[in-house]
NUVORO-999820 format. One record per residue (C-alpha): residue in one letter; y negated, z negated, x. Coordinates in steps of 0.5 Angstrom, whole numbers. Each point is the difference from the previous one (the first is absolute). Layout:
<segus>
segu r: A&py: Y&pz: Z&px: X
...
</segus>
This chain:
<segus>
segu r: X&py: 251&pz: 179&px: 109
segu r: X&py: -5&pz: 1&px: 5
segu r: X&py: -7&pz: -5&px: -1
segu r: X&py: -5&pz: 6&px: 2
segu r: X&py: -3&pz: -3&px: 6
segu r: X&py: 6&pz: 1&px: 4
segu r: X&py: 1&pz: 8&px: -3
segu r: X&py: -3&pz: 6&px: 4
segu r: X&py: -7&pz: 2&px: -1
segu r: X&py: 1&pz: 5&px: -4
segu r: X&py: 5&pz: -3&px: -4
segu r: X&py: -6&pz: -5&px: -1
segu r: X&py: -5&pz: 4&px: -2
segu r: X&py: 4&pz: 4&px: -5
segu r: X&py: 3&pz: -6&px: -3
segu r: X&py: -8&pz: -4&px: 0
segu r: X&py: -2&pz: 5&px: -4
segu r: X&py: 6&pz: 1&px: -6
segu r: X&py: -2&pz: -8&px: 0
segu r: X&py: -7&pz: 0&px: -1
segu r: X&py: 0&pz: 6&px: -4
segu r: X&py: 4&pz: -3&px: -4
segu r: X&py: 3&pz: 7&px: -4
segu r: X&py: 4&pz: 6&px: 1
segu r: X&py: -2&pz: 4&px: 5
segu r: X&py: 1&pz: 7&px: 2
segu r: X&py: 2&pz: 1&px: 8
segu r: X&py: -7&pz: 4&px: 0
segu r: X&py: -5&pz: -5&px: -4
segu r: X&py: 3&pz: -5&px: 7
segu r: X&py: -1&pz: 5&px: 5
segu r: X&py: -8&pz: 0&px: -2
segu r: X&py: -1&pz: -8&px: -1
segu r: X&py: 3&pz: 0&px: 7
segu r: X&py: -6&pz: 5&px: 2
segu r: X&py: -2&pz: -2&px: 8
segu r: X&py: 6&pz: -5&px: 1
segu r: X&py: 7&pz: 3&px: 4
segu r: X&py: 3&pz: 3&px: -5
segu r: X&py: -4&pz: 7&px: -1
segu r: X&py: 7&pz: 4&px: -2
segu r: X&py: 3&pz: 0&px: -7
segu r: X&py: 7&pz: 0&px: 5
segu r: X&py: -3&pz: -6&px: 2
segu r: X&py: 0&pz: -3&px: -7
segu r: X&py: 6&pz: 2&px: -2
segu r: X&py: 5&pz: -2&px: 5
segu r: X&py: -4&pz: -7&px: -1
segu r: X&py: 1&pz: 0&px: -7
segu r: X&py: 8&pz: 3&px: 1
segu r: X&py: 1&pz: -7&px: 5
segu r: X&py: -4&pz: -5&px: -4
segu r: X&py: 5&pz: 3&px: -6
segu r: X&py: 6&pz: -2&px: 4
segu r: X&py: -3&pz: -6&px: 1
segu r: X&py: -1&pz: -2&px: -7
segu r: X&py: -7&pz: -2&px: 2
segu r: X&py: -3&pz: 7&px: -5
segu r: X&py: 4&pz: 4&px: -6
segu r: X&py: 0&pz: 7&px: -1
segu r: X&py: -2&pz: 1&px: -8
segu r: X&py: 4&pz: 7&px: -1
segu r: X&py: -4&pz: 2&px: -7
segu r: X&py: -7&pz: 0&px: 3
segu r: X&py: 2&pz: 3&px: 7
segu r: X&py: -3&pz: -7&px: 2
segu r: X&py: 0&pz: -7&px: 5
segu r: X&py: -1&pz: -6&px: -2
segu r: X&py: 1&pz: -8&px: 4
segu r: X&py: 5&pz: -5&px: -2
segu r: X&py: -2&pz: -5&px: -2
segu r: X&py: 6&pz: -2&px: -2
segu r: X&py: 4&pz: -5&px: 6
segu r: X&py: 7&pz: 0&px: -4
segu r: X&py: 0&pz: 8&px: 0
segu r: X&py: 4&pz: 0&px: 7
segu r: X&py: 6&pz: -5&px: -3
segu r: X&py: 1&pz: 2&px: -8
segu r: X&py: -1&pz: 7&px: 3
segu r: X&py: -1&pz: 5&px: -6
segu r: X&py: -9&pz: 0&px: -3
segu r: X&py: -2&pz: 3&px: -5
segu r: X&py: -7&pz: 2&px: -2
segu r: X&py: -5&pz: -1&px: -7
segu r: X&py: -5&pz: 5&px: 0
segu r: X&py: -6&pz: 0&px: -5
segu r: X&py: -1&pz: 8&px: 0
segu r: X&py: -8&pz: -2&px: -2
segu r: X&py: -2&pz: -4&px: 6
segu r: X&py: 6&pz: 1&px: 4
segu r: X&py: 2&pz: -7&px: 1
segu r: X&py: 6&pz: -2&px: 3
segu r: X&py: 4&pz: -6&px: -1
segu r: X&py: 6&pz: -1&px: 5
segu r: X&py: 6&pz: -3&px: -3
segu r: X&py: 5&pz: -3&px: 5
segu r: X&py: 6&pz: -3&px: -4
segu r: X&py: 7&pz: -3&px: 0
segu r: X&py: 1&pz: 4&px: -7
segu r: X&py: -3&pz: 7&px: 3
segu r: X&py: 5&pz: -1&px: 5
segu r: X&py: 6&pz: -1&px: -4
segu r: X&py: -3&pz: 6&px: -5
segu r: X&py: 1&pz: 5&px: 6
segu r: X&py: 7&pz: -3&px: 2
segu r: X&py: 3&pz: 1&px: -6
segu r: X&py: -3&pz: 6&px: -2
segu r: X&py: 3&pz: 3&px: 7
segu r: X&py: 6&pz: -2&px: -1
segu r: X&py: 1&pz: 2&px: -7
segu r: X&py: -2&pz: 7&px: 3
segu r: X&py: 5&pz: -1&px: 6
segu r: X&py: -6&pz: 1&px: 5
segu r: X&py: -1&pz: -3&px: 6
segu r: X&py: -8&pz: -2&px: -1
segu r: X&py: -3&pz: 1&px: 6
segu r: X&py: -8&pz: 0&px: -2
segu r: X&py: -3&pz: -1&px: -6
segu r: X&py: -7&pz: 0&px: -3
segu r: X&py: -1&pz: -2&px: -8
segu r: X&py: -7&pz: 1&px: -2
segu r: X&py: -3&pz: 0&px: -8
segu r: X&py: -6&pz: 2&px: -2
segu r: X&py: -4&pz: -2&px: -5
segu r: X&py: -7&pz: -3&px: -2
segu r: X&py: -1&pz: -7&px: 2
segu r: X&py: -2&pz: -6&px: -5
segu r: X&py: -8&pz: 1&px: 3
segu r: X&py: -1&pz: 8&px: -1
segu r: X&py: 5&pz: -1&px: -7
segu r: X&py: -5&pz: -6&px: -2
segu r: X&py: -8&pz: 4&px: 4
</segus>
C-alpha cells in the first residue's frame, strides 16, 4: 500500500479528506470539502475515490452510497471487510479478520461460486446510541 505522500495529488486530497472526516462520505459532500483545490468536478472525485479503492487505502459502503478510509492495514492481506454501522449516529466499525475470510470462502463454495468481490455490512444501533 501507497503511503499517501507518494500518491498523485488528487489521490492525496480525496484521501486527506475521508481521513479526517473520519465518516462515510458521499462523493458530492468530498467534492465540496475540496472547494478551491484542483479537483473542481464530481468525475475528478470519483475516479480517485475508484483508484484509491483498488488500492485498498478507501472502501465503498454499499448501503449508504458512501466512502470511507481504512483504517485497517491487514484488509489488503485477509481480503474480505465488513462493516458495522450504528443506524442512529452513523458510526462504522471496521472489521478485518481471518475468521471473516474463512466465513466467505466457505460460503462460496458451498454455493459453488467463484467470489470474485464481496461486501458484508450490518446494521445496527451501537452501544453508546442504545445506552443515550
Amino acid at each position: 500500500m501507497k503511503r499517501r505522500a507518494e500518491l498523485p495529488n488528487n489521490l492525496q486530497l480525496v484521501l486527506a479528506v475521508l481521513e479526517k472526516k473520519g465518516h462515510p462520505m458521499s462523493a458530492y459532500m468530498i467534492l465540496d470539502q475540496l472547494h478551491g483545490s484542483s479537483v473542481r468536478a464530481p468525475l475528478q472525485v470519483y475516479r480517485a475515490l475508484e483508484k484509491l479503492i483498488s488500492m485498498g487505502q478507501v472502501h465503498r459502503l454499499e448501503s449508504l452510497n458512501s466512502f470511507i478510509a481504512c483504517n485497517d492495514t491487514s484488509c489488503a492481506t485477509v481480503g474480505v471487510t465488513a462493516f458495522v454501522i450504528c443506524e442512529k449516529c452513523e458510526q462504522v466499525q471496521e472489521v478485518s479478520d481471518n475468521s471473516v475470510s474463512l466465513f466467505i470462502t466457505e460460503l462460496a463454495e458451498k454455493a459453488k461460486i467463484t467470489a470474485v468481490k464481496s461486501s458484508i455490512e450490518l446494521h445496527g444501533i451501537c452501544g453508546a446510541c442504545e445506552n443515550a
